[in-house]
C-alpha positions in Angstrom: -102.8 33.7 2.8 -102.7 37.1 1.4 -99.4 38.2 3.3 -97.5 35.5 2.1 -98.4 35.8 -1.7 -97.6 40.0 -1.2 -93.9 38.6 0.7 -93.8 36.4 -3.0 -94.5 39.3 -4.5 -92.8 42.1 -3.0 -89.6 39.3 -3.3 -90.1 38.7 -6.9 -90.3 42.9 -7.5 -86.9 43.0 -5.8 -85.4 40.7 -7.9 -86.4 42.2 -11.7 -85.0 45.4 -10.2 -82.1 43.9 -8.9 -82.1 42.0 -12.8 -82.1 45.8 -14.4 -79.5 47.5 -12.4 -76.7 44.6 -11.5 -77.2 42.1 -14.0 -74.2 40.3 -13.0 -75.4 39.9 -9.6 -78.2 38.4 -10.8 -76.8 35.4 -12.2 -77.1 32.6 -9.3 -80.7 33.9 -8.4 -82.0 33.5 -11.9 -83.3 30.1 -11.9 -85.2 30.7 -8.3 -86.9 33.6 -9.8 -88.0 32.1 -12.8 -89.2 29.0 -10.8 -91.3 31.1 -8.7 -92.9 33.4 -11.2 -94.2 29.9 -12.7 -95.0 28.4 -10.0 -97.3 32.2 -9.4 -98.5 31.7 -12.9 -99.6 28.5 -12.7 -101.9 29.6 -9.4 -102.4 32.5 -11.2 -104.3 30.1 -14.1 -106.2 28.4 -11.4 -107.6 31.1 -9.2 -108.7 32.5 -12.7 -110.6 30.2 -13.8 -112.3 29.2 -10.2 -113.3 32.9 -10.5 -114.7 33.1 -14.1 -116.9 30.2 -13.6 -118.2 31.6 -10.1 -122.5 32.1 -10.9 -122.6 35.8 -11.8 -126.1 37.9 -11.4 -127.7 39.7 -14.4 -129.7 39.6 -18.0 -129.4 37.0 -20.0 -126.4 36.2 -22.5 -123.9 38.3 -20.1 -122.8 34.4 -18.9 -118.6 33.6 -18.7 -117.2 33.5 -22.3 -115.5 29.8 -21.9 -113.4 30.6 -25.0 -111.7 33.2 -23.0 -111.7 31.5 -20.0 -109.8 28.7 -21.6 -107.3 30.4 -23.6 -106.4 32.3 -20.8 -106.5 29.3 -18.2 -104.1 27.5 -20.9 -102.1 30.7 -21.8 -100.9 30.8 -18.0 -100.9 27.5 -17.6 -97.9 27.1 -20.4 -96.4 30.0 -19.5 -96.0 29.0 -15.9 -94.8 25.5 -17.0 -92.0 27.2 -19.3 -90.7 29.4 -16.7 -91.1 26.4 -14.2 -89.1 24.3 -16.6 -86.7 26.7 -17.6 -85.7 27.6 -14.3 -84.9 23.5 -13.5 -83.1 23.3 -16.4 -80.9 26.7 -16.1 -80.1 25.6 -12.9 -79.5 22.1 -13.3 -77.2 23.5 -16.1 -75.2 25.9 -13.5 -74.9 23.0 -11.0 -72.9 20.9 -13.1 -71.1 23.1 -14.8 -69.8 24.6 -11.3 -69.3 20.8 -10.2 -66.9 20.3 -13.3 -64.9 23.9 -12.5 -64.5 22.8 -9.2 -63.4 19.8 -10.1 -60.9 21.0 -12.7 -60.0 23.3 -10.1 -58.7 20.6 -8.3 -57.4 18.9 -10.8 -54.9 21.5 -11.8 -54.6 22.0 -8.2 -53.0 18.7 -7.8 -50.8 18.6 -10.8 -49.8 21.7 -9.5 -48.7 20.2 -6.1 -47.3 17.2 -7.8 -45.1 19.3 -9.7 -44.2 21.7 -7.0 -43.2 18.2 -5.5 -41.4 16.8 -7.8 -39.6 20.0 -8.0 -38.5 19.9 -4.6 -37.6 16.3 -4.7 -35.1 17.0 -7.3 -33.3 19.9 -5.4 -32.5 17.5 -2.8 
């Protein structure tokens, strides 16, 4: 369990410092990145607040603070939803917007043809 949260990790690492020195490499692994880190924030949240409300040992009025424990159970809850959500959306935003250029793409692609056709018919 603990390699493949460190491989998430170690991944996630790799990708802010590929974010900070080739920005415009970046661009296609955004929304994957973003979906992870909430999808890590959200079991972030969880383990959290499994541990807070573990029994602890010692004097009296040192028990969990559940204010705490629940803004920061709901703190990293939304943030992990955001991310999650913003990484969908980003790429469902990229996917169709690379479906329409490839289809105007081929598009002009065909006009062109037609015309170079056309063109050729009339030399005849």
């Amino acid at each position: 369990m603990i390699i493949p949260a460190c491989t998430v990790l170690l991944w996630i690492l790799l990708e802010f410092s590929i974010l900070l020195t080739r920005p415009a490499q970046y661009h296609k692994r955004r929304p994957m990145v973003m979906m992870a880190a909430g999808v890590l924030a959200m079991i972030a949240a969880i383990v959290y607040y499994v541990v807070a409300q573990r029994p602890r040992v010692g004097p009296i009025g040192n028990g969990p603070d559940l204010h705490q424990i629940w803004v920061a159970f709901l703190y990293l809850t939304a943030l992990g939803g955001c991310l999650f959500t913003a990484g969908i959306i980003i790429w469902s935003v990229h996917r169709s917007w690379r479906t329409k250029q490839e289809a105007g793409s081929a598009e002009s692609f065909r006009e062109h043809g037609e015309k170079e056709e056309e063109a050729s018919g009339n030399d005849q």
